[in-house]
C-alpha positions in Angstrom: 55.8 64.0 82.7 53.2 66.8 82.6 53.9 69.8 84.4 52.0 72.0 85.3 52.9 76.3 85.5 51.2 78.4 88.7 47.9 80.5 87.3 48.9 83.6 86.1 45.8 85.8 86.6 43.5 86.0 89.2 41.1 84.8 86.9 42.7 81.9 85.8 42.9 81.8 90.1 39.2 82.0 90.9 38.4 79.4 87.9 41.0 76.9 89.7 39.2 77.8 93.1 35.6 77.4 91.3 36.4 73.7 89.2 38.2 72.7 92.4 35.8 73.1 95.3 32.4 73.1 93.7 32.3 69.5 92.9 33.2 68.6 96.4 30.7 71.3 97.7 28.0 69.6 95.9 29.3 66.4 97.2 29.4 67.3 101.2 25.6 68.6 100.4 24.0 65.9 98.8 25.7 63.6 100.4 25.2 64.8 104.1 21.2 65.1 103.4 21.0 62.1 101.6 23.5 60.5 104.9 20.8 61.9 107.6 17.8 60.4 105.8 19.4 57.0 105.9 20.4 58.0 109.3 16.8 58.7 110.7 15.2 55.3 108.8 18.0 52.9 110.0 17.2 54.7 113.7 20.4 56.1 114.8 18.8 59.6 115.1 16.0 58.0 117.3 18.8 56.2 119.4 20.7 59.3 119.9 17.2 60.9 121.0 16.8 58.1 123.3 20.3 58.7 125.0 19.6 62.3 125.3 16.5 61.8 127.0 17.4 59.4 129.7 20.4 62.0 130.0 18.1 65.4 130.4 15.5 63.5 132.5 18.3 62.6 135.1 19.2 66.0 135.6 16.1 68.2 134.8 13.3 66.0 134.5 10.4 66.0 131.8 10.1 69.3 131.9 13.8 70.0 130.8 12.7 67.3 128.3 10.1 69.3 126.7 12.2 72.7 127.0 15.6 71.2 125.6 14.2 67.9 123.2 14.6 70.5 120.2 17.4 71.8 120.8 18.9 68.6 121.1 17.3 67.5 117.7 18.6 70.3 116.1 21.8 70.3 116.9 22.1 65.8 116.4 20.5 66.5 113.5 22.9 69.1 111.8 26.3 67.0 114.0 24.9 64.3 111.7 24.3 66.0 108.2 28.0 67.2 108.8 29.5 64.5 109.7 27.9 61.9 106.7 28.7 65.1 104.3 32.7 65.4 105.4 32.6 61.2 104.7 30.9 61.8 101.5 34.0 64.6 100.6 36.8 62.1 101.7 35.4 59.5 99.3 34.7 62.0 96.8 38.4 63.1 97.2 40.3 59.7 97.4 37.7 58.8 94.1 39.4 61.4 92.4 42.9 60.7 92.6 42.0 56.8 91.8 40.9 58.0 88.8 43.2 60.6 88.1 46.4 58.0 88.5 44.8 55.1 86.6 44.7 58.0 83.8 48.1 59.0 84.5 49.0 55.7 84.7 47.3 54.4 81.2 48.1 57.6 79.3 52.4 57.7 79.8 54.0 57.2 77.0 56.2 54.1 78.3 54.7 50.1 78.3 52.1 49.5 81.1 53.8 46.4 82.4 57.0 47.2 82.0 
């Protein structure tokens, strides 16, 4: 078994921090951009303006429409980039350790079927 010893430095601390969270970083990014333009061509952002509407209509009419529409889209449309991105970053994640245990697996020392 490998074992691993705490960094010593605080470099050797910021490079575990750096090679750790970048990756997933890049991951959440591209994949919560990429998410919202699938989102707005399968039409779940124009259903959730659609929803919005009838709801801002009921209580302030058209004009609250026209006042709080962007608002609205604003804020779906980042709810939804952060959303798909935190998805991307859990598959990103439980990618990683697949990977990293068939490794572990295939690389002991002992018979693989044993």
């Amino acid at each position: 078994m490998v074992t691993i010893s705490p960094p010593s430095s605080t470099g050797e601390k910021v490079a575990n921090f750096v090679i750790k969270w970048t990756p997933r970083a890049i991951v959440v990014t591209i994949g919560g951009y990429y998410g919202l333009g699938i989102a707005y061509e399968l039409g779940l952002m124009a259903l959730i303006d659609q929803v919005a509407i009838q709801a801002i209509k009921h209580v302030v009419g058209y004009a609250g429409i026209g006042a709080l529409m962007p608002t609205v889209q604003w804020y779906s449309a980042w709810g939804a980039r952060i959303a798909i991105g935190l998805g991307a970053g859990v598959i990103y994640d439980l990618a990683e350790k697949g990977i990293k245990a068939c490794w572990a697996r295939f690389t002991e020392n002992k018979p693989l079927f044993a």
